[in-house]
C-alpha positions in Angstrom: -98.1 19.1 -93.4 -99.6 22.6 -92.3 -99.2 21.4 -89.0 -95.6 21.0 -89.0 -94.8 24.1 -90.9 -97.0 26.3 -88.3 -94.7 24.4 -85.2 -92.0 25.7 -87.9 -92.6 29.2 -87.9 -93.6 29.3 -84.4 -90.2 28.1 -83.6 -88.1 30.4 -85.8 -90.4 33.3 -84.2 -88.9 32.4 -80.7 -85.7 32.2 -81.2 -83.9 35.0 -79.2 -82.8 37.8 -82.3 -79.1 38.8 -82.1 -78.5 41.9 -83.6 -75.0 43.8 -83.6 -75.0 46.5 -81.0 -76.9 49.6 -82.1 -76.1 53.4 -80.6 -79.4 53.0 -78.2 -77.5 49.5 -77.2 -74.2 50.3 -76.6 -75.1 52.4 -73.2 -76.2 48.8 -71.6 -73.5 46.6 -72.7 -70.8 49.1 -71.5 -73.1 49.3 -68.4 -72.3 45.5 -67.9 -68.8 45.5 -68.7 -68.3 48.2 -66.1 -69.9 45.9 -63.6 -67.5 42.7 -64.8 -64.5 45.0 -64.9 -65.9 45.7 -60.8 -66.4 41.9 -60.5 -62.7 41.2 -61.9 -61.1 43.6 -60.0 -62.6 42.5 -56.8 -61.4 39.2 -57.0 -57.7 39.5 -58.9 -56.3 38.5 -56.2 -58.2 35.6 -54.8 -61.9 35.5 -53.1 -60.4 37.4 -50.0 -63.3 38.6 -47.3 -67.0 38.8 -48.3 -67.0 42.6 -46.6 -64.3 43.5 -48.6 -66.2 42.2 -52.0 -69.0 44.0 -51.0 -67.2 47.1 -50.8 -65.5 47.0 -54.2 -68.9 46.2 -55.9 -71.1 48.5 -54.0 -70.6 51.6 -55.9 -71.1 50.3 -59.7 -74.3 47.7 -58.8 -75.5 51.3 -57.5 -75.2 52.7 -60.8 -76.1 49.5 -63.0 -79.2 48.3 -61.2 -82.8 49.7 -61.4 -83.2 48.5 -58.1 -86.6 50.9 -57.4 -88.0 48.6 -60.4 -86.6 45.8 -59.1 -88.1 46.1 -55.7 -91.6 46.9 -57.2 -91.4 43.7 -59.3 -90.2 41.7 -56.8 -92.9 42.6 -54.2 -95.7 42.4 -57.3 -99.5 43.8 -56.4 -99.1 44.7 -52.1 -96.6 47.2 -53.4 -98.5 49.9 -54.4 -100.6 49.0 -50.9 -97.4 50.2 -49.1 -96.0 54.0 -47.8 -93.1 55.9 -49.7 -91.4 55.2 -46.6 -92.1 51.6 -46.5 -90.8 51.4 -50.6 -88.1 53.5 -50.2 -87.0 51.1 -47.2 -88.0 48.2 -49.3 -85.6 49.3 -52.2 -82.5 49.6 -49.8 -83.1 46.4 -48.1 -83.4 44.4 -51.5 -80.4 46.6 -52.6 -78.3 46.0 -49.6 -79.5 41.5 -49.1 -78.8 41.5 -53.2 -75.4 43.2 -53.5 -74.1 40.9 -50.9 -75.5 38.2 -52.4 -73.9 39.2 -55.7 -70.5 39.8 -54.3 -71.1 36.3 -51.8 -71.1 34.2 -55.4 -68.0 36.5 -56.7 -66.0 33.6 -54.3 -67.3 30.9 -56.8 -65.4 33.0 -59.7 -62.1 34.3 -58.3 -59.6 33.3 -61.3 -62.2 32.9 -63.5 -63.2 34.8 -66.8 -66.4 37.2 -67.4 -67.4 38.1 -71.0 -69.6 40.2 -72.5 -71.4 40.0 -76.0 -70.7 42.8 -78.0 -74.6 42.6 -79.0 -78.1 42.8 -77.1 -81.0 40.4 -77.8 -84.1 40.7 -77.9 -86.9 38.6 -76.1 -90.1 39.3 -76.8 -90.5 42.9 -75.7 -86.5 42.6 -73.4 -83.4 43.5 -74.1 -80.9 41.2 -72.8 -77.2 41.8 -72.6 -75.8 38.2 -73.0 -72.4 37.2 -70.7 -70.7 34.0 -70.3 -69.2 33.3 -66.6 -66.2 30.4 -66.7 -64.8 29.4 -63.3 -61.2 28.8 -62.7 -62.3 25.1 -63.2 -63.2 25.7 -66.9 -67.4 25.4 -66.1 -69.2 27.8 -68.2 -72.5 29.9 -67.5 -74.8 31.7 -69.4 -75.6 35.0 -67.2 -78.1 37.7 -69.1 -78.9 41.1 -68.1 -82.1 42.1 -68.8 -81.8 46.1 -69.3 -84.9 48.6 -68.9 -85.1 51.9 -71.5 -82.5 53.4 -69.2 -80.5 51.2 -70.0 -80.2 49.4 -66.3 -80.2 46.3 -65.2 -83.9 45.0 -64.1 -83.6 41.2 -64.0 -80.5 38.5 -64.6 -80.9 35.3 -66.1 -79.2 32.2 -65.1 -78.7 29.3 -67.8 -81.9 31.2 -69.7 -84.2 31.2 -67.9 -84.0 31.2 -63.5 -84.9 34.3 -62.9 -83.0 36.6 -59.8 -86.4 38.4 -59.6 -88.8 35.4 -59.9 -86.2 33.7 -57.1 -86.7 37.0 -55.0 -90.6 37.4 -55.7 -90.9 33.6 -53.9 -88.4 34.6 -50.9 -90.4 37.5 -50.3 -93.8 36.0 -50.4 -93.9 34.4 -46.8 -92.5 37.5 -44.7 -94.7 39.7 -47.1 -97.5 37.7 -46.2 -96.7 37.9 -42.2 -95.8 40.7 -41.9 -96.1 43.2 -44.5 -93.5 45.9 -45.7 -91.5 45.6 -42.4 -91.5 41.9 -42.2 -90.1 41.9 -45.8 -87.2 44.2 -45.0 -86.1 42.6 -41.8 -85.9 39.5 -44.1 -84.0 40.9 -46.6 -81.4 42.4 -43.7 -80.9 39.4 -41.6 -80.4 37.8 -45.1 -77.6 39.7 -45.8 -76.5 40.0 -42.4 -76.7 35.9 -42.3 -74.3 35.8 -45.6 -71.8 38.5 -43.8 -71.7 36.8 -40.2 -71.0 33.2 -41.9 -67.4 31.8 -41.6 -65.5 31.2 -44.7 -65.4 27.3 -46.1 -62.0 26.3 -44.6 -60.2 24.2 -47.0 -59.5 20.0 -46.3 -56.6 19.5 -44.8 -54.3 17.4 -47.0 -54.5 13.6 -46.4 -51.6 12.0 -44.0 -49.8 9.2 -45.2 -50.7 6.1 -44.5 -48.2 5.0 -41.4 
């Protein structure tokens, strides 16, 4: 019986807390909804080009993301190994291969919805800004900001729990490991130049009648 009341209380301890948006709080989550508003606007009138999306995005994902933190984290222990230079080229790369990224999946959402909780929760020691994505289609995703004491975005959350940086730490390991801070910023580049160069999905051509 002690058992199963200590699995109890462990449980109830991990649930995420929701609290209602405090004055410290509301900084992030209007944060956020500037970058949806960004993400909505870019798309209001269909998909349209990639280089276009990229455009409209670029200046608020400048001013949401922490992306100095971002690149530290993502690169883990051979950062501090590496030149100013080398971060500060780091940074823009992972900057640069991650807006384009961002704006890539906008296609996925063109006539879709993005909403933001009017709350932050707290996981262990983050705050989270929780969002709900629904595609024209009606599928739903849970997408959470995890915000830094200056109230930027550090990390997003798919579903939970998938990671953007954790996916970005395991991109990065192989050109890290061959070939250092350069390696991992021609990576990054021809990443984003890759996503930018690609053709857009043509859609099927209806069916023919059968003669």
């Amino acid at each position: 019986m002690r058992l199963i009341r200590r699995f109890a209380v462990a449980a109830i301890l991990a649930l995420p807390l929701a609290a209602p948006a405090q004055a410290g709080d509301e900084a992030a989550i209007q944060n956020v909804r500037d970058l949806y508003a960004a993400f909505s606007g870019a798309v209001k009138d269909g998909a349209g080009p990639l280089p276009a999306r990229v455009e409209a995005v670029t200046p608020v994902i400048d001013k949401v993301f922490d992306f100095p933190a971002m690149a530290r984290i993502a690169v883990g222990s051979k950062w501090s190994g590496f030149t100013p230079e080398q971060q500060q080229a780091l940074t823009k790369a992972l900057k640069r291969s991650l807006t384009v990224t961002y704006a890539n999946r906008l296609s996925q959402a063109a006539g879709g919805q993005f909403e933001v909780m009017p709350k932050i929760e707290m996981r262990g020691a983050q705050r989270v800004v929780p969002t709900k994505v629904t595609t024209v289609g009606g599928d739903d995703s849970e997408v959470d900001f995890v915000v830094n004491a200056d109230d930027r975005v550090q990390d997003v959350l798919l579903n939970g729990d998938v990671s953007e940086l954790a996916a970005q730490r395991t991109l990065l390991s192989k050109p890290l490991a061959s070939g250092g801070a350069d390696g991992a910023v021609k990576f990054l580049n021809e990443r984003a130049d890759g996503m930018l160069a690609a053709k857009p999905a043509s859609k099927p051509a209806p069916a023919k009648a059968a003669q």
